[in-house]
N, C-alpha and C positions, 0 to 999 in steps of 0.2 A: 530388523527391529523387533521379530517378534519374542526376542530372548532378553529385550530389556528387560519388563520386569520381574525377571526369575535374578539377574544377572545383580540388579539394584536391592533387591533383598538378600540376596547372598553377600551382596558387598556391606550391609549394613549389618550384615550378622558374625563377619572374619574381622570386622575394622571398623574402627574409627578416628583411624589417623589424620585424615581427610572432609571425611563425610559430617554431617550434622549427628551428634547424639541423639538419638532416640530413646523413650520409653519403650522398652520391649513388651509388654505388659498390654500397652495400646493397642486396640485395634485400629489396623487403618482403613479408609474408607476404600471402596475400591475401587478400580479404574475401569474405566469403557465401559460404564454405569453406574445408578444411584445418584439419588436426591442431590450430593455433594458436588458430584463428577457435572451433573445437568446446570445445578446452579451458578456453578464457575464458567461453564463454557457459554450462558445467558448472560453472565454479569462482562465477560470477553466482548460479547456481541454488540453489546449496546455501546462497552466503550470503543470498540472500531467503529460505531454507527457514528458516534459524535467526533471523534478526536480527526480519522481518517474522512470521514463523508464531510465535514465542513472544509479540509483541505480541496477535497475531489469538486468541491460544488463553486470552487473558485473563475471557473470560466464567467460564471455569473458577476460575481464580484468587477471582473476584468471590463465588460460589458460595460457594466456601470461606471465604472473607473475612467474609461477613454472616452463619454460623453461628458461628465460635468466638470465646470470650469477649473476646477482646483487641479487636475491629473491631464485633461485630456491633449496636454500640446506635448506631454511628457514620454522621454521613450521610457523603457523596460518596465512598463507595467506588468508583463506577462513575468518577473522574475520573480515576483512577488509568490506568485501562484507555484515556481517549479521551487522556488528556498521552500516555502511551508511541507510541500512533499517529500522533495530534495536530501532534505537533512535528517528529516526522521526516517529514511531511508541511511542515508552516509552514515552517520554516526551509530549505529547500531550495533557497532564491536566493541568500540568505547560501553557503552551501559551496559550491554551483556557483560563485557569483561568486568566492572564494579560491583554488578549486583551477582558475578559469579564470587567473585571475592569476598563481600558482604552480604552474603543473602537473608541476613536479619532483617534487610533494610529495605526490601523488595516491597510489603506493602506500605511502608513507609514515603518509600521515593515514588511511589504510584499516587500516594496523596500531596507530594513538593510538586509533582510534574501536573495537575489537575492543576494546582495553585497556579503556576507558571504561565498557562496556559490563559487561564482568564485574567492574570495581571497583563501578558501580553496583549490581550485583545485588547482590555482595558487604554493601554497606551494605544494601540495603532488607532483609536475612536479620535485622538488628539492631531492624527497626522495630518501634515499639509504639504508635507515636500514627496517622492515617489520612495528614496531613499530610506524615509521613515518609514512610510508603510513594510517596504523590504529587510528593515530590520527589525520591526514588532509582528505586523501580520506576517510575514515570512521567517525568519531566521528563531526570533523568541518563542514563537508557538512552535514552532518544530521541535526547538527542546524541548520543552515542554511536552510535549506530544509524545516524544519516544522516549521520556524517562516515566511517565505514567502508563506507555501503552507494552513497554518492553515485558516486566511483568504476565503480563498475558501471555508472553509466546514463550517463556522458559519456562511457566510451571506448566503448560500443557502439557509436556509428555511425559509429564508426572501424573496427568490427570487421563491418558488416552494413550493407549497402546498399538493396539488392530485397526481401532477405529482413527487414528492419528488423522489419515487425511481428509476423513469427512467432519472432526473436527478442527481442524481449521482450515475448510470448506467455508462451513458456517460459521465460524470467527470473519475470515476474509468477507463474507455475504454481508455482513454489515456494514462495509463502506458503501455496496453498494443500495440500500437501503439507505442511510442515509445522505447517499447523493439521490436519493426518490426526493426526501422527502423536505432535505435543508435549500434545497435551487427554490422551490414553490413558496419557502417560506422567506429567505432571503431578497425574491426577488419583490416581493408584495411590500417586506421590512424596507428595503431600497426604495422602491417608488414613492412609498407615504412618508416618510419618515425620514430618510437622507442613512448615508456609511456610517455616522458618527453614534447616531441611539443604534441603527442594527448592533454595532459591534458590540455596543455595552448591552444590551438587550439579550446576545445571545450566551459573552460570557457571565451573565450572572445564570440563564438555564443551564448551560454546560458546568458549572458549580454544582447547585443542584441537583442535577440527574445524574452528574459523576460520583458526588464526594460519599454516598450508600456504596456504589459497586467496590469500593477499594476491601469493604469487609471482607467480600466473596472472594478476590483476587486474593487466594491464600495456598501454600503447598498444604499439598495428599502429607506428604511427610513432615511432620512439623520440624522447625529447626529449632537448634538447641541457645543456648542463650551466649555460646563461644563455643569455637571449636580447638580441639586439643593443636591441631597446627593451622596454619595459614593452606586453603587447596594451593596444590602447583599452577605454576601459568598454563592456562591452554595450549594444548598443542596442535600448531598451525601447520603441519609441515602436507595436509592434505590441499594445502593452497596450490602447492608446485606440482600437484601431480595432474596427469593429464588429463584425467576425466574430470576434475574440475575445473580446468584451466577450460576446458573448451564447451561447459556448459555455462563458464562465467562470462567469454566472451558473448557468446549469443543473448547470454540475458544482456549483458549490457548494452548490445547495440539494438537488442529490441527497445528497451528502456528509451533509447534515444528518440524515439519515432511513438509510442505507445501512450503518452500525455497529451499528444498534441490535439486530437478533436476534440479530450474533452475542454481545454480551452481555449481553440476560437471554432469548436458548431456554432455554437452564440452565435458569436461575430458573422461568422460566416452565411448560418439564418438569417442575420439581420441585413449582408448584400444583397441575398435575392429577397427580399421583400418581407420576412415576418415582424411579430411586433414583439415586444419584449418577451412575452405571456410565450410566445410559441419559440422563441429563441432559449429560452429555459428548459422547455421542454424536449429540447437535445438531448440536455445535462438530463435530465428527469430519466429519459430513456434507455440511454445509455446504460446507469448507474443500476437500475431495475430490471434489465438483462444481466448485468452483474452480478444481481443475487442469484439467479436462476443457473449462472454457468460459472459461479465459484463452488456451490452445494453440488453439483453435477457433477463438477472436473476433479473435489475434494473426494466423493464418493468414489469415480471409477481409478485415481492415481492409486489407490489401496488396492486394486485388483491387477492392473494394467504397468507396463513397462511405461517411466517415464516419458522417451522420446516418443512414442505412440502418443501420451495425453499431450505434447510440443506438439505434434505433426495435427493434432485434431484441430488446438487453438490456432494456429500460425495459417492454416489452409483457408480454414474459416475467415479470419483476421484481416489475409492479404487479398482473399476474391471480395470481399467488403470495402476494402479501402481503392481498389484498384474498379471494380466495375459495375458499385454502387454509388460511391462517393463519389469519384472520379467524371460520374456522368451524371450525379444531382445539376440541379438548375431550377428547379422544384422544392417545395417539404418536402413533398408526402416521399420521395425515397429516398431524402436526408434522414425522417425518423426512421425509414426503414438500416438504411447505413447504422443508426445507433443504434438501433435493439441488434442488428449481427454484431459488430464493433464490440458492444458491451457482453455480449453471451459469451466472444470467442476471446477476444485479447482481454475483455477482463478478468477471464478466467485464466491468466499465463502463469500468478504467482500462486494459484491452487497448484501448480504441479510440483513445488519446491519440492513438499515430502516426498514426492519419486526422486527428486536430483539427492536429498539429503539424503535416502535409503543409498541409491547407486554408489554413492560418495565413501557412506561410511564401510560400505561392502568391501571395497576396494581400501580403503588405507579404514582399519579396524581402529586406532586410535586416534580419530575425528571426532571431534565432539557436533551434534548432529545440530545442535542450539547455536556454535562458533560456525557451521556448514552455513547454517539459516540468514543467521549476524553476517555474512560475507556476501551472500547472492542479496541481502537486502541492500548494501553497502555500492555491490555495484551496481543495483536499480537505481539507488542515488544520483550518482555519480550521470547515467544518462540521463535521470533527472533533471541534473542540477545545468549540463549543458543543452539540455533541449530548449533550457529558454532562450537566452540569449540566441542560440542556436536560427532559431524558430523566429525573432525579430528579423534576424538576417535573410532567410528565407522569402519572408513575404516584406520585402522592403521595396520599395517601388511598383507592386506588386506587377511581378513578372509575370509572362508569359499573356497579359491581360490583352483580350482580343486578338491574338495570334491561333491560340488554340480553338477548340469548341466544350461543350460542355461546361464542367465543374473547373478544368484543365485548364481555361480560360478567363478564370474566372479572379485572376489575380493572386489564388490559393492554387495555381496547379503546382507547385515546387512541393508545398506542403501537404500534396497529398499524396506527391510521388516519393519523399522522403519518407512520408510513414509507412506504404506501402511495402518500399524496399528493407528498410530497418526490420518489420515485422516479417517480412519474408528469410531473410536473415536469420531474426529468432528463434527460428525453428530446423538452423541447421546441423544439429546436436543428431536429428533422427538420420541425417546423413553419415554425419561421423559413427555413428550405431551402425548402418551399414556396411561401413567401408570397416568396420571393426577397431576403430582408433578408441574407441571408451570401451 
C-alpha cells in the first residue's frame, strides 16, 4: 500500500474515464498529516464513539430489558443487541458498493443515515412487543448506522497512507470510548427515567453531536459533479482465493464467540451478586481497554505481519476467557477478565489493514475498501447468529451445579464457546506456518 498514493495521482493525471474530475490547478491537502487529514480522522472518532459505542453498550439495555414488566417473560431479548451490531456489519458491501457508484453522495448519505438513526430510536421509545424493539432498536438503527458510518472507512485511505493502521486504530478506539462512557449514562437514564425518555433522550444528542461531523467527513480529492462513465463493478474475484478465504473463516468463527461478554457480564454480575451500578461497569471496562488495544494493535499492524498482531489478540483473548472468566465467582476478577477481554479481542478488527495489505498483495486487483466491506460482512454474519446462538447456549442454564467455579455457574457453555471460537480466531497464524497464505 505504500505505492498507493503515487499510483492515485498518476491515475488521476493518465485518466479520467473512471475516476472523479479534478481541478489540476488545486492543491490537495496531504495525507498522513495536516490540519485536514487530523480533522477528519476526529470527526471519524467521534462518529464511531456514538453510532458503534451505543450498539456495544447494549448489554446494559438487555439488563434492563429482562427485569421490567413489559420484555422480561420475553425470549430473544439478546437479538435485539446482535441485529443493531449484526447488520452494520452484514450489509457493508451493499453501501460500499453505492457510495462507490455514487460517491457525490457520500456526505450526503452520512447525513440520511444520522437521520435514520434517531428516527429509529425515536420509534423503538414506542415499543412494547420484543419484536418491535428488534426491528427499530435493532434492524433500523443498524442501517442507519452503516450508511452514516461507511463514509468514514472509504475516504480513509484517501486521507492515511503509512499511517493507515494506526489510523483506524484510533477511528476503531472510539467504540471503545464510547462504550466507557454511554453504559454509565444509559444506565443512570434507565433507572430514573424508564427505556422510553432514555431512547428519545439520547436520539435527539446523537442528532446534535453528529449532524456538525458530516462537514468534516469529506474526500482529500474532491469529486467532480459527474463522471464522464459510470466506475466498473468491483472486482470480487480476491473472495475465492485462498488467503482470503482462510482469513475470512477465522474472523468469522471468532465473530461467533467475541460479542458474547459484552452482553451478558451484566447479567452474569448480576448472578453472583453486583448491583446494577457494578454490572455496568463490565461494559465500562471492557470498552476502555478497547481504546487502549485498538490505538496499540492499529500502530504495531503497520509494522508487523498480520498473523503475528492475530496470534497476540487470540492468546491474549482465549487465556482471558478460559482461566479468568472461567474461574470468576467474584468482581473483582470478572473486572479483571474485561479489561484483558477488551485490550486483546477488542483489539481483533485493528488488524484488518494487515489482512487488507496481505489480501491485496496476493490478488493486486482487490480493491482494499471491497477486502474491508467483506471481512466486516462476515463479522456480521457471526454477529447476527451469536444471538440466538447464545439464547440456546445458556437455556436451562446448563452445566449449573455440576461444575465449579464460573463453569458452574449456569454460564459455563458460554464461556466455553467463546473461548473456543476465539481460539480458533487466530488460526490464520497457523495457516502462515504451514505456508497455506
Amino acid at each position: 500500500m505504500e505505492e498507493a498514493h503515487s499510483s492515485i495521482e498518476k491515475g488521476l493525471q493518465e485518466t479520467d474515464t473512471h475516476l472523479p474530475n479534478v481541478n489540476d490547478a488545486q492543491e490537495l491537502p496531504p495525507m498522513d498529516g495536516g490540519m485536514d487529514a487530523w480533522l477528519f480522522l476526529a470527526a471519524c472518532f467521534v462518529m464511531e464513539a456514538l453510532v458503534w459505542g451505543f450498539a456495544f453498550t447494549y448489554g446494559v439495555f438487555q439488563a434492563y430489558y429482562s427485569e421490567i414488566e413489559e420484555f422480561k417473560n420475553s425470549g430473544n431479548i439478546a437479538v435485539v443487541g446482535t441485529c443493531a451490531m449484526g447488520i452494520m456489519y452484514l450489509d457493508l458491501p451493499l453501501v460500499f458498493a453505492a457510495y462507490r457508484q455514487w460517491p457525490k453522495y457520500q456526505r450526503l448519505g452520512c447525513g440520511v443515515g444520522v437521520l435514520l438513526m434517531c428516527f429509529a430510536l425515536g420509534l423503538s421509545s414506542l415499543s412494547t412487543t420484543v419484536p418491535q424493539l428488534i426491528i427499530t432498536q435493532g434492524i433500523f438503527y443498524a442501517l442507519g448506522g452503516s450508511i452514516a458510518y461507511s463514509p468514514c472507512i472509504l475516504l480513509m485511505e484517501d486521507w492515511f497512507d503509512k499511517r493507515k493502521g494506526l489510523a483506524f486504530g484510533v477511528m476503531w478506539a472510539g467504540t471503545g470510548l464510547g462504550g466507557v462512557v454511554l453504559p454509565i449514562v444509559m444506565e443512570q437514564l434507565l433507572n430514573r427515567y424508564g427505556f422510553r425518555t432514555t431512547l428519545r433522550a439520547f436520539a435527539f444528542a446523537l442528532f446534535i453531536l453528529t449532524a456538525p461531523l458530516v462537514y468534516f467527513v469529506k474526500p482529500r480529492v474532491p469529486v467532480a459533479d459527474h463522471l464522464l462513465s459510470p466506475p466498473p463493478p468491483p472486482n470480487l474475484r480476491f473472495l475465492f482465493t485462498r488467503t482470503f478465504a482462510l482469513f475470512q473463516i477465522c474472523n468469522v468463527v471468532e465473530a461467533l464467540g467475541f460479542f458474547l461478554p459484552s452482553l451478558y457480564l451484566p447479567t452474569y454480575a448480576g448472578v453472583i451478586g453486583a448491583s446494577s451500578s457494578l454490572q455496568a461497569l463490565t461494559v465500562i471496562l471492557f470498552n476502555f481497554a478497547s481504546v487502549a488495544g485498538c490505538v496499540l494493535m492499529g500502530a504495531i499492524v503497520d509494522r508487523l505481519d498480520a498473523t503475528t498482531c492475530l496470534l497476540v489478540s487470540t492468546v491474549g483473548s482465549t487465556v482471558g476467557v478460559f482461566l479468568i472468566w472461567g474461574f470468576s465467582t467474584s468482581l473483582a476478577p470478572l473486572f479483571v477478565f474485561s479489561i484483558v477481554y477488551g485490550l486483546f479481542a477488542g483489539s481483533y478488527t485493528s488488524t484488518w489493514p494487515g489482512i487488507m495489505r496481505d489480501v491485496v498483495r496476493k490478488q493486486p486487483s482487490a480493491e482494499s475498501s471491497m477486502v474491508f466491506a467483506s471481512l466486516a460482512a462476515g463479522r456480521g454474519v457471526g454477529n447476527i447468529v451469536s444471538g440466538p446462538l447464545s439464547e440456546a447456549l445458556v437455556k436451562g442454564l446448563p452445566w449449573q451445579g455440576e461444575l465449579g467455579y464460573g463453569y458452574g455457574s449456569g454460564y459455563g457453555t458460554l464461556i466455553v464457546f467463546t473461548g473456543v471460537t476465539g481460539l480458533v480466531g487466530g488460526g490464520s497464524y497457523l495457516a502462515k506456518h504451514f505456508k497455506w497464505l
